[in-house]
Every structure is written in structure tokens, then in C-alpha cells.
C-alpha positions in Angstrom: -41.0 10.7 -14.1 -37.5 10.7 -12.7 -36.4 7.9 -10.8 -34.8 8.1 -7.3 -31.3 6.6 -5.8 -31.9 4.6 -3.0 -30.4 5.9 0.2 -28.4 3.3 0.9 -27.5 3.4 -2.8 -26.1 6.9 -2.0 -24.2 5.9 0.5 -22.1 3.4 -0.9 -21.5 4.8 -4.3 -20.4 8.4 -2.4 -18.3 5.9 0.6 -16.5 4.4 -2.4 -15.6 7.6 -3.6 -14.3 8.5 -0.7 -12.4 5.7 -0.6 -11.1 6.3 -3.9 -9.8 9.6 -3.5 -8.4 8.4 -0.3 -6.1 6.3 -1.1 -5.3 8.0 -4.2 -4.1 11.1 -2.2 -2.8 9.0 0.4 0.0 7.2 -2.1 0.6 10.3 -3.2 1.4 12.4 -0.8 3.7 9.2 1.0 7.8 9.6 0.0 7.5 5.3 -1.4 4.8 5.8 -3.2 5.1 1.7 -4.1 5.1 1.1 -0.3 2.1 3.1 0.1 0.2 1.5 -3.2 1.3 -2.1 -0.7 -0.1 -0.7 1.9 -3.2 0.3 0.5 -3.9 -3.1 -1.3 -3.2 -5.2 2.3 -5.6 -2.9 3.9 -8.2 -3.2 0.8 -7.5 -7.7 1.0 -8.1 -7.6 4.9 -11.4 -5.5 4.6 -12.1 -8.1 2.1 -11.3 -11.3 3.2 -13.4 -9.8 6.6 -16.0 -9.6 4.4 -16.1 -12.9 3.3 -17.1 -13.9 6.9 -20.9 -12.9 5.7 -20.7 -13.6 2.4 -20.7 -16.8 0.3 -17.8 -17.9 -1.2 -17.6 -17.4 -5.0 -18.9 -19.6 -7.6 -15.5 -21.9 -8.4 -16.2 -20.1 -12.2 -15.8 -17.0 -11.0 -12.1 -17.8 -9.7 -10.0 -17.5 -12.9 -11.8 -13.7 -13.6 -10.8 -12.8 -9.8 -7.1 -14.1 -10.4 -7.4 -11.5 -13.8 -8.6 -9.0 -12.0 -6.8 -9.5 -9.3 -3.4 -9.3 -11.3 -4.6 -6.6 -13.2 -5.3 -4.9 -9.9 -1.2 -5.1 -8.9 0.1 -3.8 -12.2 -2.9 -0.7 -11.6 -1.0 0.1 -8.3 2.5 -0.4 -9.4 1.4 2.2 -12.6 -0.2 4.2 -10.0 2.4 4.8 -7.9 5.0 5.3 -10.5 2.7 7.8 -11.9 2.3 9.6 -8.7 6.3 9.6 -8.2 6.6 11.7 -11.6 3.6 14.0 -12.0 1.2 16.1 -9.7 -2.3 14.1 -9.1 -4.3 16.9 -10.0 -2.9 16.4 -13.7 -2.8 12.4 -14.0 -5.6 11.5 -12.3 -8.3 13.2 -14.4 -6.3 11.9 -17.4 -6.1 8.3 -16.2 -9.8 8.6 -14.9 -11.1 10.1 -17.9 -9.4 7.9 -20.4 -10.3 4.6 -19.0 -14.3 5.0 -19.6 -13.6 6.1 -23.4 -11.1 2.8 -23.9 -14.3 0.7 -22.1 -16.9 1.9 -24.6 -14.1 0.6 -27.5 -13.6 -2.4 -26.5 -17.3 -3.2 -26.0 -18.7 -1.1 -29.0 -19.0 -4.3 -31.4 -21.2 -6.4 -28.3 -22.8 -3.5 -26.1 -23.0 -1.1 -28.2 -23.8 2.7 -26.9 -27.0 4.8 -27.2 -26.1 8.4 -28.3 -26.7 10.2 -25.0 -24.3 7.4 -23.4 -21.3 8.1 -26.0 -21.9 12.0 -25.2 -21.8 11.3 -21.2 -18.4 9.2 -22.1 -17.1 12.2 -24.4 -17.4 14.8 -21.6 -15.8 12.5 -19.1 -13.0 12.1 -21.1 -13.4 15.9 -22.7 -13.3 16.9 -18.7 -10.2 14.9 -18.0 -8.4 16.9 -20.7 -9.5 19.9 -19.9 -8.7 19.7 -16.2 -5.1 18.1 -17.1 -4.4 21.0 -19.9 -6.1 23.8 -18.6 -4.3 23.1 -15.4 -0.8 23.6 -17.2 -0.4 20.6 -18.4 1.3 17.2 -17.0 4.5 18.6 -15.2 5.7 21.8 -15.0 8.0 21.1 -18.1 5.6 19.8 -20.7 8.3 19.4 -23.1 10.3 17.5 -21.1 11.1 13.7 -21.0 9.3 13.9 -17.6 6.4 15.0 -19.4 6.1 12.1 -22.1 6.8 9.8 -19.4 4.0 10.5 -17.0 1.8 10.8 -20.1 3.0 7.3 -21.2 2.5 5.8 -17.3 -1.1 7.6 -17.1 -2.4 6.4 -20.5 -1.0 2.9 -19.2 -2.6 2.9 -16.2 -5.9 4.2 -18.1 -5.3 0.9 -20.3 -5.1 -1.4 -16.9 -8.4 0.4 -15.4 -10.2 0.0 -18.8 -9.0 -4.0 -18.6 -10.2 -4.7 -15.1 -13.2 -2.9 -15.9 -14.1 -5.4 -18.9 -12.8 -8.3 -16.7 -15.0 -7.6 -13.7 -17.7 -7.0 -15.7 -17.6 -10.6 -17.2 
């Protein structure tokens, strides 16, 4: 018997999505792409630090893995946003996206590792990242280029940062 998503569940996984793609689109499609990668962060801390006003404050443990992530978070939107300022997001973002979850299952194969239906469902999100980067022409429009090796370098960076505040969140 298959088991249901809560509906409040729902909500918040699909609002963060929403979220996601949000400000995604939104530093890309802003001339200072750093600026807007600034902006973005203030706005996330304010909604945070609001939330705080119900919440308890974290365990003083937990307070050196927020600084990590927390500093892993800025170089993410600094990588970002260069990123954005070389290639188009339809091309980076699935390759950024769809690398991270493949460097997350490396770095915890030797403690957590995988089931075989969970290493397929991380090969066909990283198989649909490349396919959606190449089949859409590949990173620029002049794959040969300098531009080209640089905005892979940047996304596969960036992919690296997500994949590290991925393992350090989940500590």
C-alpha cells in the first residue's frame, strides 16, 4: 500500500520550490547579478530571524554547523551569480542541480550507503541534468569557447558548495 504526502507536507516542499526557482530566476534576470544574490540572502535572513520569534533558539552545538553552512551558503551565491553572469540558466542550473545529489551520495557512500533503486533515482537526476544542459545546445552558444569551460568550471563549483552544505546541514 502506497503511502500518502501529507497536505501540509505538499505545501511546503512545492512553496520551497517556488521559492527556489524564484530567486534563481530573479538573480538572473537582474544586470548585478552579485547585488541581486545580496539581496536575495537579506531577504532569506529577515524571514529567518522573523521566524525565530516562534521558534527556539538552537542548541549552542548546533552553532558551529550553522556558521559552516552559513559560509558555505555565501560562496553558493557568489558561485551563483557568477554563473548566471556567464551562461543561460536553462543550461547551468540543471547541471549544478543535477550534479550536487550525485557528489552527496559519494561523499556518504562509505557511512550511508545507498539501496539500488536510490543510486538509480540519483543517476537519472544527474542523467536529466545532462541531458537537459546538452540536448539544449550546450552551456553557451560557443561550447568551444573559454566562456564555455568557464561556466562549466563555475557550475561544477557551485555543484561542489551545494553537495557541502547538503552534508553539513545534514550533520
Amino acid at each position: 500500500m502506497a503511502a500518502t504526502l501529507p497536505a501540509a507536507v505538499l505545501a511546503v516542499v512545492l512553496g520551497g520550490a517556488l521559492l527556489h526557482a524564484s530567486w534563481n530566476a530573479a538573480i538572473k534576470s537582474e544586470p548585478d547579478k552579485l547585488l541581486a544574490a545580496v539581496a536575495v540572502t537579506l531577504g532569506a535572513g529577515l524571514l529567518g530571524a522573523l521566524a525565530l520569534c516562534w521558534l527556539a533558539p538552537p542548541h549552542p552545538a548546533s552553532w558551529p554547523y550553522i556558521a559552516a553552512s552559513s559560509l558555505l551558503q555565501v560562496g553558493y551565491y557568489m558561485l551563483l551569480a557568477a554563473t548566471y553572469r556567464d551562461a543561460d540558466i536553462s543550461h547551468a542550473y540543471p547541471l549544478m542541480r543535477g550534479t550536487a545529489p550525485v557528489l552527496v551520495a559519494l561523499a556518504n557512500s562509505g557511512s550511508e550507503p545507498l539501496h539500488p533503486v536510490q543510486l538509480c533515482a540519483v543517476a537519472l537526476v544527474c542523467a536529466g541534468g545532462v541531458v537537459i544542459c546538452v540536448g539544449g545546445g550546450g552551456l553557451p552558444a560557443s561550447r568551444s569557447s573559454g566562456s564555455s569551460r568557464r561556466t562549466l568550471v563555475l557550475a561544477l563549483l557551485t555543484a561542489l558548495v551545494i553537495a557541502a552544505y547538503t552534508l553539513v546541514d545534514g550533520l
